[in-house]
N, C-alpha and C positions, 0 to 999 in steps of 0.2 A: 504494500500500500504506500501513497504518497502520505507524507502527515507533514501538517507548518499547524505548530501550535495545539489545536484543538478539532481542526478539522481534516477531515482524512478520505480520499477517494482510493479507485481500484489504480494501479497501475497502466497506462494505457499504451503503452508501444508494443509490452508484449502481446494484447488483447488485439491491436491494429493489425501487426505482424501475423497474429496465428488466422485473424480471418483470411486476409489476402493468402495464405500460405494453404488454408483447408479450401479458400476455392481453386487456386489452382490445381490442384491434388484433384477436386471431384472432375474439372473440365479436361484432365489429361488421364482421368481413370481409364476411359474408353474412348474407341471412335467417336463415338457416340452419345454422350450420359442421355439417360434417360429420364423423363417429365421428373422425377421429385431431383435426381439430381441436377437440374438445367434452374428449379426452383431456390434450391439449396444455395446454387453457385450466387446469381443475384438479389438473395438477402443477405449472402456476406460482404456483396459490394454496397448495399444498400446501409449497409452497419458501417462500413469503412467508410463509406462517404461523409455518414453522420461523424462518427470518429472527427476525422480532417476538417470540420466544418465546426466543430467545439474547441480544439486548440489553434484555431486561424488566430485568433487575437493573440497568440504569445509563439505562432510558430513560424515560418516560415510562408510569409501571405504568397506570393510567385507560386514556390512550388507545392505550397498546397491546391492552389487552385486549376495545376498545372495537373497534380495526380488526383483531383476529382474530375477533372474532364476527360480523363483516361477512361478512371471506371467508369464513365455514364457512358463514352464511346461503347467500353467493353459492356456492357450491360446492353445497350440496341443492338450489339450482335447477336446476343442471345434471348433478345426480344421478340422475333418472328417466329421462332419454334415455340417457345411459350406460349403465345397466345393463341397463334392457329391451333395449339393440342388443349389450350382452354377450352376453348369457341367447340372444337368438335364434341367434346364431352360434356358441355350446357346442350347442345344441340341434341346429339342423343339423348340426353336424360330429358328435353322438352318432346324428343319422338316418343316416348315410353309414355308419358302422362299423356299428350295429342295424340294419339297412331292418325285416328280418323282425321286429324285437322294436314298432318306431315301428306298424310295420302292424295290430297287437294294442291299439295307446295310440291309434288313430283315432279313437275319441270321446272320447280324454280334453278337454274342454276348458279346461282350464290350458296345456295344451302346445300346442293350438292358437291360445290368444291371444297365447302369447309370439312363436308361429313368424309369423306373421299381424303384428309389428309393423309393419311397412314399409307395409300398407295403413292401419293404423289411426292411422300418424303424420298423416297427412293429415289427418285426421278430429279428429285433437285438435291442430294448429297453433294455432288461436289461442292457445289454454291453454300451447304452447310457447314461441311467441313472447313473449308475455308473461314468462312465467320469464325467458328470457334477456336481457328489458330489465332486469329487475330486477335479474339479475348481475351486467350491465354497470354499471349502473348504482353500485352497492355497490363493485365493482373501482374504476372511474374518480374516487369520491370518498377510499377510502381512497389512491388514489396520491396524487390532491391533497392530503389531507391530510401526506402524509409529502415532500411538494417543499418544504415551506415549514417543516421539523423539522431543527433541526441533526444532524447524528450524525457528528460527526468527532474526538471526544474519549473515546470508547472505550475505556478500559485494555484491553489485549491479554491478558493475566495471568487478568485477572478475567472475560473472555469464555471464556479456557478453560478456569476453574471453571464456567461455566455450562455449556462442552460436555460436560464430566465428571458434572455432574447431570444432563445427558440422556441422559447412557452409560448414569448410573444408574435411570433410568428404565427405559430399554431390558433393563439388565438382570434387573431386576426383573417385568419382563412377562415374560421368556423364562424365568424360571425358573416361573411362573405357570401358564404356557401347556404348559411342556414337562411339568410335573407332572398339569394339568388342561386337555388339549386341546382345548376349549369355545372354539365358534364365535365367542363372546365376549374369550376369553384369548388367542384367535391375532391377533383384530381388532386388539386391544390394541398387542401387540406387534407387530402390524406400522406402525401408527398412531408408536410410540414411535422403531421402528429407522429409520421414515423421517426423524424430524426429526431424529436423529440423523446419514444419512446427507446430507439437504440442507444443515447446517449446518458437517459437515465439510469443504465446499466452502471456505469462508473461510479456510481453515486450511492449506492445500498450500504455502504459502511453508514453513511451517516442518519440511517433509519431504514434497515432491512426490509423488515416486515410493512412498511410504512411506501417504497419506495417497489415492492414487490406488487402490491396490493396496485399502487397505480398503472405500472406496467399491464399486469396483465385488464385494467380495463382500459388502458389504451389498446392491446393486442385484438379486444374485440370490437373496440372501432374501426380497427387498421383494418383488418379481416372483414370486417360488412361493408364498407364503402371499396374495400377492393372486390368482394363478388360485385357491387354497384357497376364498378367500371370493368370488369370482366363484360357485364350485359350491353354496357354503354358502347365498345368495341363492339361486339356483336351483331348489334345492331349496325353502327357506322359498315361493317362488314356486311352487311345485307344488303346496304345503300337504301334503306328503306327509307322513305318520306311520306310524311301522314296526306293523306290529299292528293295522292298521286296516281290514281286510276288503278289502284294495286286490288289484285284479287283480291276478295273477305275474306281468302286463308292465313291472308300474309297480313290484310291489316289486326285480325285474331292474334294472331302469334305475335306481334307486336305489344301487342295489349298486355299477354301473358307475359311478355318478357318486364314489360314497365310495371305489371304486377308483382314482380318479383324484388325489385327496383325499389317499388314504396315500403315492401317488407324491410329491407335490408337497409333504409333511411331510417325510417319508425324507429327500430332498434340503436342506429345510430345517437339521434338527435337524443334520445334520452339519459347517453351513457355522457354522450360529448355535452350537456347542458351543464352537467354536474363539475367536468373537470372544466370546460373553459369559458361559464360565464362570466362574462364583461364586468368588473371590482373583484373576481376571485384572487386571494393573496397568494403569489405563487411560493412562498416558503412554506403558509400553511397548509397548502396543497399537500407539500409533499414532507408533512411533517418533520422536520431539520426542527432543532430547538438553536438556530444558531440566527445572528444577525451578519448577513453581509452584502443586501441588497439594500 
């Protein structure tokens, strides 16, 4: 642990280091990885990002912002296989609950290319493979880069002024989003609640149970507004437009997918009211008995 005084966080290079270091490890397991490991790899760039984006105020601002444009690079490589094996597996499980509504959308050809991924991965391998050296590639130089970077001198104090600016970020998208519900303002905010939530990691020395307890209800807002935009893709993937001379099979399955949509808000808005209403004290948020904000 880092300790000045009286307050004390996790260590953080080695926690930075072993992410960058286990994604590499799953993206060069196989030709291949497969859906949970292609998942696995861009939430440890998703945590590294957060990482590098908490000690920018004391580290090295060029080249931190030089190795988070890497991982986001590296992350839309491995963007296109994700989400088309999302999409085909919402789309199945909407043919199981519809048969009778899918048997209407038999010619749609949007919904056939998405359901048909698994044969067409074949067919565009090369073009994957190559992405995923690329990312490899991008991964394995930013961790080099950061093996050979000091980061043991940290003020503690002043990391969790910078966690407090990404409360505030966070809550600033949520009020955004919770006024103007756009596919845009949820993306936002869920982009914001995560580095929020991966950087609160560091922080559990200074109320375990207190800082555990937040995490995992930020984990299930992270998770509902990401099936949100799982659907939101989806859709954009369909090309659908309301009003647009579209079968009643396709405007149906529309319907049903936004039904799914307001579930997965609903749940939302309730969890995220509590952590980021507008005068919530963000110390007493995350129980600290300490003053440094």
């Amino acid at each position: 642990m880092v300790e000045t005084g009286y307050v004390k966080i996790k260590n953080i290079k080695p926690v930075l280091s072993g992410y960058l270091r286990k994604a590499h490890l799953l993206i060069k397991k196989s030709e291949v990885p497969c859906d949970k490991d292609v998942h696995d790899i861009r939430v440890f760039l998703k945590k590294s990002r957060a990482v590098l984006k908490l000690i920018n105020s004391q580290d090295d601002v060029e080249q931190n912002e030089s190795d988070i444009k890497s991982l986001v690079i590296a992350g839309r490589h491995l963007s296109t296989v994700r989400d088309t094996s999302v999409q085909e597996k919402i789309l199945k499980n909407l043919r199981k609950k519809y048969p009778d509504l899918f048997i209407q959308l038999n010619d749609n050809n949007k919904i056939a290319a998405l359901t048909d991924f698994a044969d067409r991965k074949d067919q565009e391998l090369p073009v994957l493979k190559d992405n995923l050296e690329k990312a490899a590639n991008l991964i394995y130089k930013t961790g080099y880069s950061i093996r050979f970077r000091s980061m043991n001198n940290f003020d503690p104090q002043l990391l969790i002024k910078d966690l407090g600016r990404t409360y505030d970020k966070a809550t600033g998208c949520y009020i955004a989003a919770r006024n103007k519900p756009t596919d845009e303002n949820i993306h936002k905010f869920r982009k914001r609640s995560k580095d929020f939530l991966y950087q609160l990691y560091f922080f559990r020395p200074l109320n375990n149970s207190s800082v555990k307890s937040l995490e995992k209800k930020l984990d299930s807002i992270t998770r509902n507004v990401g099936r949100y935009n799982d659907l939101a893709q989806l859709i954009r993937s369909l090309e659908y437009r309301p009003g647009n001379k579209n079968k009643a099979a396709l405007d149906e399955l529309a319907i049903h997918i936004r039904e799914y949509q307001d579930a997965y808000l609903e749940k939302t808005w309730i969890t995220a009211f509590k952590l980021f209403c507008p005068g919530t004290n963000f110390i007493n948020l995350l129980g600290f008995k300490i003053l440094v904000i």
